[in-house]
MDAnalysis code that builds the backbone (N, CA, C; Angstrom):
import MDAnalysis as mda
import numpy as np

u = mda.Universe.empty(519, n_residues=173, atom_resindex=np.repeat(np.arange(173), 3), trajectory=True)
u.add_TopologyAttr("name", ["N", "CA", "C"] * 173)
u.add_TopologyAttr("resid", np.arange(1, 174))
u.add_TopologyAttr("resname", ["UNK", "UNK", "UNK", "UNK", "UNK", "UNK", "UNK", "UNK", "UNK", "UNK", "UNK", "UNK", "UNK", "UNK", "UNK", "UNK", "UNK", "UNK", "UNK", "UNK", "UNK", "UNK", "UNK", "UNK", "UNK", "UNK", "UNK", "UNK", "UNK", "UNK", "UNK", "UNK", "UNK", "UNK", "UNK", "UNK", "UNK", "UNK", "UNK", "UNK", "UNK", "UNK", "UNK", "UNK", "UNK", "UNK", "UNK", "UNK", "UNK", "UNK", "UNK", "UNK", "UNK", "UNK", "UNK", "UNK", "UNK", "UNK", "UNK", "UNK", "UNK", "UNK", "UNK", "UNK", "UNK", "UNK", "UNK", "UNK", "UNK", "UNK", "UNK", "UNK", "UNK", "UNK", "UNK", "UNK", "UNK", "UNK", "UNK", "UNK", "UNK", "UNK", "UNK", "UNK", "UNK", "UNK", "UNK", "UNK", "UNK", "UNK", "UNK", "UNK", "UNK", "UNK", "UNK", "UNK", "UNK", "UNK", "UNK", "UNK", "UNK", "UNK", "UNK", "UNK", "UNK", "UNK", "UNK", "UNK", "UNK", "UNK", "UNK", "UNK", "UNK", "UNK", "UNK", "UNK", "UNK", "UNK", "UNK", "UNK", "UNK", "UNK", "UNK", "UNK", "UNK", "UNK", "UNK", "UNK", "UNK", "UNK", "UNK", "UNK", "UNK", "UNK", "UNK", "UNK", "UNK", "UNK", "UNK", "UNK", "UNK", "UNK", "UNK", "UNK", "UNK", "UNK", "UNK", "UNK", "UNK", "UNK", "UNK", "UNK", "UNK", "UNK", "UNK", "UNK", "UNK", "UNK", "UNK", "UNK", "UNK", "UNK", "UNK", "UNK", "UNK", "UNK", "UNK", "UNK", "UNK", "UNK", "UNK", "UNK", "UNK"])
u.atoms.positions = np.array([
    [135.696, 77.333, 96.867],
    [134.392, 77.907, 97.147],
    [133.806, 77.228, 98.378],
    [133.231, 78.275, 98.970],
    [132.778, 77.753, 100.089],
    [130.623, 77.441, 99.722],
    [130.301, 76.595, 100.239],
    [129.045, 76.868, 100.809],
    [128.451, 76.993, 101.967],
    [127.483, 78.603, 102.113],
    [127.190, 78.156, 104.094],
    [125.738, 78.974, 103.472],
    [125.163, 78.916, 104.733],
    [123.695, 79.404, 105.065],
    [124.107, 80.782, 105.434],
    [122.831, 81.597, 104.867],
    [122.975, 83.217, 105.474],
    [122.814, 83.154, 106.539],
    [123.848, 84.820, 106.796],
    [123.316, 85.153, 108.105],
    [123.420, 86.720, 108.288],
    [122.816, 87.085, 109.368],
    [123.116, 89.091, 109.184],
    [124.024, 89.105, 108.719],
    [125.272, 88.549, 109.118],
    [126.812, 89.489, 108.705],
    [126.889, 89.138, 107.182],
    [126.115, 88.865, 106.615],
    [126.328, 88.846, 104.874],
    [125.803, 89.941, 104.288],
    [125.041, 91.225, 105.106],
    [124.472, 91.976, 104.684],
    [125.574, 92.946, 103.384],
    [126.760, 93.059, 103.366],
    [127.401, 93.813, 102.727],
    [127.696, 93.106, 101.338],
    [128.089, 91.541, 101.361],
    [128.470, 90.631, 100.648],
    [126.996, 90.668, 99.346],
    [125.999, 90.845, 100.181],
    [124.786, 90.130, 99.386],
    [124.686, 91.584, 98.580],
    [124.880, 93.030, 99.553],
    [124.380, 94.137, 98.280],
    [125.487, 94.267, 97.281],
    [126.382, 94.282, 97.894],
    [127.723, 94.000, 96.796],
    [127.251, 92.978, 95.562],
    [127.048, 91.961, 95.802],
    [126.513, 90.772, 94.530],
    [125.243, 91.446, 93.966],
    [124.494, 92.341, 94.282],
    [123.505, 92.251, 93.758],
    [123.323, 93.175, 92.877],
    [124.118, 94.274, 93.626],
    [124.652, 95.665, 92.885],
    [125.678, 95.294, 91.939],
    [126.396, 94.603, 91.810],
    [127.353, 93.925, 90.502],
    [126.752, 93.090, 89.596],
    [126.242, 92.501, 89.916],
    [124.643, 91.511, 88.824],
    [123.793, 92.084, 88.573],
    [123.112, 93.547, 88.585],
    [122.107, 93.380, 88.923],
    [121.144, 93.810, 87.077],
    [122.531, 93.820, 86.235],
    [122.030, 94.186, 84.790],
    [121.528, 92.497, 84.727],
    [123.252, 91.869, 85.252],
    [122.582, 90.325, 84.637],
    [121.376, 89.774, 85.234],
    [121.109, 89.690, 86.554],
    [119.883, 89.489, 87.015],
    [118.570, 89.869, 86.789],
    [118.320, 91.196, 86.088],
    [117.268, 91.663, 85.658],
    [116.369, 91.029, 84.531],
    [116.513, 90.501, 83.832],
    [115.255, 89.837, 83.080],
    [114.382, 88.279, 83.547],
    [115.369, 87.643, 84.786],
    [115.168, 87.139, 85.221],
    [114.639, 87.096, 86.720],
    [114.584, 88.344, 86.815],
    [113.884, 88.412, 88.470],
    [112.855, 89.515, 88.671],
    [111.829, 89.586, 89.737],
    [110.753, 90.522, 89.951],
    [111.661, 91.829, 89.822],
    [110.779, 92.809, 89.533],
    [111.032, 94.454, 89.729],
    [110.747, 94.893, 91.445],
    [112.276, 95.153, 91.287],
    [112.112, 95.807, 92.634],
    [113.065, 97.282, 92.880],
    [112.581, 98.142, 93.459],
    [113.405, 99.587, 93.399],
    [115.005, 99.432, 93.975],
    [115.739, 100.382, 93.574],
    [117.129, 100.042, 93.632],
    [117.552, 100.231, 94.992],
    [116.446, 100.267, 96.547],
    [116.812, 100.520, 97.453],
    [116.805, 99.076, 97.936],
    [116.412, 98.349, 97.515],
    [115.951, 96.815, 97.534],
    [117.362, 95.947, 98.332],
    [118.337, 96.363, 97.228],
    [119.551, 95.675, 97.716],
    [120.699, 96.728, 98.165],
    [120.435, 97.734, 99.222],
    [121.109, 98.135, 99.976],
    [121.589, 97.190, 101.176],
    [122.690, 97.855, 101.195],
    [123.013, 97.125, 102.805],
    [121.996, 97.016, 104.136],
    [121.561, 98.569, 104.203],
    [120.109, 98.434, 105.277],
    [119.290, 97.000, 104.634],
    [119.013, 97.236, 103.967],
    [117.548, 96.582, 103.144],
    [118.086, 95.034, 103.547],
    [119.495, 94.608, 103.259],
    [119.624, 93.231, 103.138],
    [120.269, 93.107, 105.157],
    [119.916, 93.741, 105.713],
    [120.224, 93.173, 107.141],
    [119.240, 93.330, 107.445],
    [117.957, 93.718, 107.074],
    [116.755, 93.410, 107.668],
    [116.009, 92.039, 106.813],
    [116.320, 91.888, 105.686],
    [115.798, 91.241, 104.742],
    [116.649, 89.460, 105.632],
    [117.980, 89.376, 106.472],
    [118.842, 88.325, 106.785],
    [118.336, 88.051, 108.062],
    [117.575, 89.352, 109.019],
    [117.218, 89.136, 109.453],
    [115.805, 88.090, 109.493],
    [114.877, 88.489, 108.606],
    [113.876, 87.826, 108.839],
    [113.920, 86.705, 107.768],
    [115.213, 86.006, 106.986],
    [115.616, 84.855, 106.670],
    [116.016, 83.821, 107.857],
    [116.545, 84.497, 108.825],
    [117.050, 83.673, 110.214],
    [115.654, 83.337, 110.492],
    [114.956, 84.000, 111.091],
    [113.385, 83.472, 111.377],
    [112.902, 82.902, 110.742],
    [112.633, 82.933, 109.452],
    [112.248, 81.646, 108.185],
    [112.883, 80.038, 108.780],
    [114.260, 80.623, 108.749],
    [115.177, 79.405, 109.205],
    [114.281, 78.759, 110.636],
    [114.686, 79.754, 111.420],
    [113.894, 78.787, 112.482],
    [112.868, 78.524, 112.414],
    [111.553, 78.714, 111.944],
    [110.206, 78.250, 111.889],
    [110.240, 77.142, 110.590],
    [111.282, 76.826, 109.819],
    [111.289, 75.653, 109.027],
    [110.483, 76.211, 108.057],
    [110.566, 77.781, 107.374],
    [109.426, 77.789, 105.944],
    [110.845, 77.860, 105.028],
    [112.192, 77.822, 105.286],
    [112.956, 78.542, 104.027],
    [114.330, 78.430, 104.719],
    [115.413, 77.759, 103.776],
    [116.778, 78.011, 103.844],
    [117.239, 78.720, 102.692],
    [118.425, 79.579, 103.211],
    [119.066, 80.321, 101.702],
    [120.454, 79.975, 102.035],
    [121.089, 79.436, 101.030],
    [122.065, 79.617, 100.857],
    [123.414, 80.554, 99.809],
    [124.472, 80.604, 100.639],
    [125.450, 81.427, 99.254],
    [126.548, 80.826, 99.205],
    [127.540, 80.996, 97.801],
    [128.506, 80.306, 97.746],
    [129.313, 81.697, 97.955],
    [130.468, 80.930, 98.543],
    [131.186, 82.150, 98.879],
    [132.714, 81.916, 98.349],
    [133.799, 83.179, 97.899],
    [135.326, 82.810, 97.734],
    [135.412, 82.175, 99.055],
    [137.169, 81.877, 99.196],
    [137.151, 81.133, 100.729],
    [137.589, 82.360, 101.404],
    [137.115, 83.321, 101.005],
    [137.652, 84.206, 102.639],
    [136.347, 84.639, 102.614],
    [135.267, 84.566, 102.123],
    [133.848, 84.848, 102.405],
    [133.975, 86.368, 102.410],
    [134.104, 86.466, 101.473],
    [134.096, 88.127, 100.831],
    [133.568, 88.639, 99.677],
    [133.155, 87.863, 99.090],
    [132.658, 87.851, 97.560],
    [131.368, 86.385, 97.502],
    [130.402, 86.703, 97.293],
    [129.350, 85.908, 96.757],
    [129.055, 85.495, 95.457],
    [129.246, 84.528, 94.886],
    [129.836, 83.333, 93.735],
    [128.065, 83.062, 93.450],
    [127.572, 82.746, 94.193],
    [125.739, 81.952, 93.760],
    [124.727, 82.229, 94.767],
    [123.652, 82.184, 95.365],
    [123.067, 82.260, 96.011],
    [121.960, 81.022, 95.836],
    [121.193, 79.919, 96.494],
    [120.354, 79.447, 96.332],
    [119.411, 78.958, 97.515],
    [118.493, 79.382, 97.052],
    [117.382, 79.423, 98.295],
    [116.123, 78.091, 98.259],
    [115.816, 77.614, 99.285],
    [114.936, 76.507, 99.303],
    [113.881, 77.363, 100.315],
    [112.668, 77.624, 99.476],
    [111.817, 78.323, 100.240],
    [110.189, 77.896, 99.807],
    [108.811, 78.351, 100.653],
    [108.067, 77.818, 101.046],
    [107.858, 76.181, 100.949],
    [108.894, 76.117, 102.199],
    [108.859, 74.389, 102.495],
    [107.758, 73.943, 103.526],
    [107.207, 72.707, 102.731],
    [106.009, 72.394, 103.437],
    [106.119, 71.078, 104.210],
    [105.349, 70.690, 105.016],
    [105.724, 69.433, 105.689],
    [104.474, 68.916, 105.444],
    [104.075, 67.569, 106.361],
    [102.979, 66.664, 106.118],
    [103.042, 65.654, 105.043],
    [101.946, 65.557, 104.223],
    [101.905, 64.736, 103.623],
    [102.511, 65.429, 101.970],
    [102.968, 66.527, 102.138],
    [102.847, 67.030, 100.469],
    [105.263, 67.251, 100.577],
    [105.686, 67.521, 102.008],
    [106.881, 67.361, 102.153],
    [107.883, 67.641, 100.944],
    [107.724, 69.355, 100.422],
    [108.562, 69.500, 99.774],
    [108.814, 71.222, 99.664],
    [109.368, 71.528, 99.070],
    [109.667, 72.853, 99.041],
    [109.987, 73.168, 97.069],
    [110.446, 74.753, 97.485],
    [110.580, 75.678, 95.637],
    [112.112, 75.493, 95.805],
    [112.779, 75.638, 94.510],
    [114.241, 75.948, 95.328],
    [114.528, 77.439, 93.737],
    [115.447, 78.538, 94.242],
    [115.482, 79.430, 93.625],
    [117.006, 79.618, 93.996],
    [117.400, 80.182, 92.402],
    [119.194, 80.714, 92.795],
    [119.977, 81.566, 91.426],
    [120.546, 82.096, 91.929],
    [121.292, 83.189, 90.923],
    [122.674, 82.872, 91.259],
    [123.323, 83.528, 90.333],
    [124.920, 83.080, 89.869],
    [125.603, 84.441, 89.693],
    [126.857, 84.863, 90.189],
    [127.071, 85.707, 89.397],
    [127.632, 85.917, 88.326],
    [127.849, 86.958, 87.107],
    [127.739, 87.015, 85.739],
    [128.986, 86.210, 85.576],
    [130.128, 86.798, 86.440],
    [131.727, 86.334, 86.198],
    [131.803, 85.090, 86.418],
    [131.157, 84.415, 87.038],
    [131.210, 82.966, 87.028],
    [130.598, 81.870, 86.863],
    [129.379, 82.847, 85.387],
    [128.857, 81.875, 85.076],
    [129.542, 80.248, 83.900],
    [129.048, 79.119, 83.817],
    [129.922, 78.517, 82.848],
    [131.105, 77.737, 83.747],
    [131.070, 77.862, 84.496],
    [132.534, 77.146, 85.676],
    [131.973, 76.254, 86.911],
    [130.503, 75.882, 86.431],
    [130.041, 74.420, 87.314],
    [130.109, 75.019, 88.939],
    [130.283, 76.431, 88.849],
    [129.754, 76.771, 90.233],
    [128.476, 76.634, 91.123],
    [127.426, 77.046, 89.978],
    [125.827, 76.934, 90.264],
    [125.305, 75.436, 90.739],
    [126.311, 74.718, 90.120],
    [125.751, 73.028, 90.316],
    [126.360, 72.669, 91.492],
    [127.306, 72.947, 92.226],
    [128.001, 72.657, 93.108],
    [127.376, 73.488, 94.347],
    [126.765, 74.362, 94.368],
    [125.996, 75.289, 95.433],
    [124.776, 75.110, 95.273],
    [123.865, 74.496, 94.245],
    [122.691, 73.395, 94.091],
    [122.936, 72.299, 94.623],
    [123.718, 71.582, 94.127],
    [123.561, 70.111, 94.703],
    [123.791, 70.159, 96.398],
    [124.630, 71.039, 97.123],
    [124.847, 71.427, 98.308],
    [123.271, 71.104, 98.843],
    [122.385, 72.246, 98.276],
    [120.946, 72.622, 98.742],
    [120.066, 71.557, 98.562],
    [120.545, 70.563, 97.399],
    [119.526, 69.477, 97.395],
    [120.015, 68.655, 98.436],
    [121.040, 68.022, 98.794],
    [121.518, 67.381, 99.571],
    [120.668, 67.634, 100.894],
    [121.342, 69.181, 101.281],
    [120.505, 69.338, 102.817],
    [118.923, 69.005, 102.732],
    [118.227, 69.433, 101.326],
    [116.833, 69.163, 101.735],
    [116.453, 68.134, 101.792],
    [117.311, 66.998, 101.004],
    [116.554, 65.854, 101.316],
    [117.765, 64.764, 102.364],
    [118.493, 65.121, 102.671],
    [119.198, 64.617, 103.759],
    [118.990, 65.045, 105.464],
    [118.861, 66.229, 105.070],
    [118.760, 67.547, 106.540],
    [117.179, 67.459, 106.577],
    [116.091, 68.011, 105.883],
    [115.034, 68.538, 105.825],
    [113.940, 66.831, 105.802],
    [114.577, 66.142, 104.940],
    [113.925, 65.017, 104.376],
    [112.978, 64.851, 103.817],
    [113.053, 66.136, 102.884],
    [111.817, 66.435, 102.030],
    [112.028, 64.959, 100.877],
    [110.476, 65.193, 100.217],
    [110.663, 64.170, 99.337],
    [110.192, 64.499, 97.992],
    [110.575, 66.237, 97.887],
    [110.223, 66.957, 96.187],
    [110.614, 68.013, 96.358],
    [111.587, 68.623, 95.716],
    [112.150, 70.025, 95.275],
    [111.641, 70.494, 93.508],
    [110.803, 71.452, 93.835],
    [109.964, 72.096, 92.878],
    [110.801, 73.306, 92.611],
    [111.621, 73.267, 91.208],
    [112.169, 74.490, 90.233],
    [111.567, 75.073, 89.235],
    [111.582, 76.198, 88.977],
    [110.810, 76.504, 87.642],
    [111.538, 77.596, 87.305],
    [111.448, 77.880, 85.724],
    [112.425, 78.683, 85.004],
    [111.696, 79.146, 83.562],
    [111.844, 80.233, 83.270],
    [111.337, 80.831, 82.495],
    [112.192, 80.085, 80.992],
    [111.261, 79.607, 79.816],
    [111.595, 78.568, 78.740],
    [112.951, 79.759, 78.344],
    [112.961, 80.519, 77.909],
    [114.054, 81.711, 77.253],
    [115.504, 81.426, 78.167],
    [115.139, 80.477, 79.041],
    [116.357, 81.005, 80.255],
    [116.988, 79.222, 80.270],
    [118.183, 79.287, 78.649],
    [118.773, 78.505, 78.590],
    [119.609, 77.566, 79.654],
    [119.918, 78.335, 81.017],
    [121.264, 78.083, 81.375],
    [120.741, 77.638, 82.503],
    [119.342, 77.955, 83.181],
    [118.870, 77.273, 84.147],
    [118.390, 75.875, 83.389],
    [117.940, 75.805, 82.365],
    [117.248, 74.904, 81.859],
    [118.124, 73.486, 81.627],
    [119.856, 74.056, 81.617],
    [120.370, 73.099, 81.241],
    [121.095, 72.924, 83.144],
    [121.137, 73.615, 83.818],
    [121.174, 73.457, 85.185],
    [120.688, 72.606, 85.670],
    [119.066, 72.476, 85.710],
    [117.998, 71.735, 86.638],
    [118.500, 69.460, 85.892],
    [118.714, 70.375, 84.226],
    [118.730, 68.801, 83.518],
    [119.754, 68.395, 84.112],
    [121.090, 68.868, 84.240],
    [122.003, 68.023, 84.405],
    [121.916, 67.525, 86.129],
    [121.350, 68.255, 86.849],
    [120.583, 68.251, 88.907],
    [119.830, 66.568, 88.396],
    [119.579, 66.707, 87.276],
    [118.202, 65.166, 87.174],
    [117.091, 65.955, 87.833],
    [116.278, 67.489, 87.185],
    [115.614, 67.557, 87.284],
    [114.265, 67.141, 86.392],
    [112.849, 66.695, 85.958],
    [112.797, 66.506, 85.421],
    [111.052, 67.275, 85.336],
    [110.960, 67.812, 83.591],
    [110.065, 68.803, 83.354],
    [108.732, 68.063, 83.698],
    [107.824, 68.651, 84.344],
    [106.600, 68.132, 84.093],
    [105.595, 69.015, 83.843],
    [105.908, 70.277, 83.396],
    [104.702, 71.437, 82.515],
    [104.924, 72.163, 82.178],
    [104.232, 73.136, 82.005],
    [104.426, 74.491, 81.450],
    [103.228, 75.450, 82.224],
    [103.377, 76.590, 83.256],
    [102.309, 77.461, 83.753],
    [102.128, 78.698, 82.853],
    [101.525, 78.724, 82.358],
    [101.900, 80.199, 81.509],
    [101.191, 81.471, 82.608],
    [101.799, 82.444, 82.305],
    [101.914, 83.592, 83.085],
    [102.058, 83.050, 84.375],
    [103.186, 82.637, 85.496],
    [103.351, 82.174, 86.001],
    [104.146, 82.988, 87.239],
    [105.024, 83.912, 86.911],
    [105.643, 84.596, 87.671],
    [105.520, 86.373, 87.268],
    [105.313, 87.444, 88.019],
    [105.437, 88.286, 87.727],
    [107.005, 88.931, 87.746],
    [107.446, 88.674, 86.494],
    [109.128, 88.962, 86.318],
    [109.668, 90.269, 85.355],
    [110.499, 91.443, 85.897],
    [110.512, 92.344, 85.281],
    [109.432, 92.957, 84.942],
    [108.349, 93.283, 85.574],
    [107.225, 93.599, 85.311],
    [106.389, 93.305, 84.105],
    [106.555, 91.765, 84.036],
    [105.507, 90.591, 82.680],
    [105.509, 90.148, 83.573],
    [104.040, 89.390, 83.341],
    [103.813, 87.895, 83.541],
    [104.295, 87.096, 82.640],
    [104.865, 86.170, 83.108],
    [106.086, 85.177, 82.289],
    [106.172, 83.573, 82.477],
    [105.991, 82.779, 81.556],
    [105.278, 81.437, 81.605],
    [106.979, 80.919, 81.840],
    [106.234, 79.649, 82.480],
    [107.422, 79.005, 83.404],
    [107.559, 77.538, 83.044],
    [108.569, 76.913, 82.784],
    [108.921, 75.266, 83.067],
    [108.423, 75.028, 84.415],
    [107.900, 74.112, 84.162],
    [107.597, 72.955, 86.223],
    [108.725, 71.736, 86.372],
    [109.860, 71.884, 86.643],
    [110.535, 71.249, 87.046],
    [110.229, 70.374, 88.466],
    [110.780, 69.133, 88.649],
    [110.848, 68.359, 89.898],
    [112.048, 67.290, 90.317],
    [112.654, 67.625, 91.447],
    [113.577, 66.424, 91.492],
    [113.123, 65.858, 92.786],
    [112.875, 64.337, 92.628],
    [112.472, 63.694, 93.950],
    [112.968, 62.834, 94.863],
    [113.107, 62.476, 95.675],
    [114.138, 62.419, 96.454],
    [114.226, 60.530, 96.589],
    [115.481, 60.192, 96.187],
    [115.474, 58.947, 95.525],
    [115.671, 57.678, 96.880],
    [115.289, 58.613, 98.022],
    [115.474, 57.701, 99.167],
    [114.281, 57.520, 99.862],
    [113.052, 57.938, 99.189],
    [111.636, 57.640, 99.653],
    [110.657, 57.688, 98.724],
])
């Protein structure tokens, strides 16, 4: 498995993953219409991830087979802040076939690495809906560690849906 940062030319890779997940992904992610993850939709959508990239609000990453043809995880480090508060959200999906095979942790820890090695943030903020075993045991084994509960917190599948406050902080500052 590879890990790299998006870029336009993933536009086919990403509707492909999303359109093959997208039963498993659904209780866990916003409602969005099924034009969402077209190929158009995701080369404009990579596009203005590159610009994120350069203005420093958001990296995404995907895990890829090694011929970078198939998308394995996706995980994104987004509204990253600088100054005195120096941290960012981090968000990521798996796909169904490979969940259970320590893929997700290996294309996480990738993303924590860069943020606090690359970025030099000094807090990566996760949160996960309590029902959603597999992130929950994800973030624990990352050494993330809980510090709340937001209720109605995310608008997911069209609920508002109360969330874990996860944090992992960066053990070099």
């Amino acid at each position: 498995m590879k890990v790299i940062r998006t870029n336009p030319s993933h536009a086919l890779i990403l509707a492909n993953y999303y359109a093959a997940n997208s039963d498993h992904l659904q209780p866990w992610s916003p409602a969005v219409p099924r034009s969402h993850h077209s190929v158009q939709s995701w080369s404009r959508r990579l596009l203005l991830r590159e610009a994120e990239f350069e203005n420093g609000s958001a990296v995404h990453f995907i895990g890829t087979d090694e011929t970078h043809s198939q998308v394995i995880g996706t995980c994104s480090l987004s509204n990253i802040v600088r100054g005195v508060f120096m941290a960012c959200h981090l968000g990521y999906s798996c796909a169904e076939n490979y969940e259970g095979q320590g893929r997700m942790k290996e294309i996480v820890n990738h993303a924590i690495s860069y943020s606090f090695n690359d970025l030099r943030l000094h807090r990566i903020m996760a949160n996960y809906m309590p029902v959603n075993d597999r992130s929950a045991g994800l973030l624990k084994k990352l050494g993330f560690q809980q510090e709340g509960l937001a209720k109605e917190y995310l608008l997911i599948n069209g609920k508002w849906e109360d969330h874990v406050l996860t944090s992992l902080l960066n053990p070099k500052n």
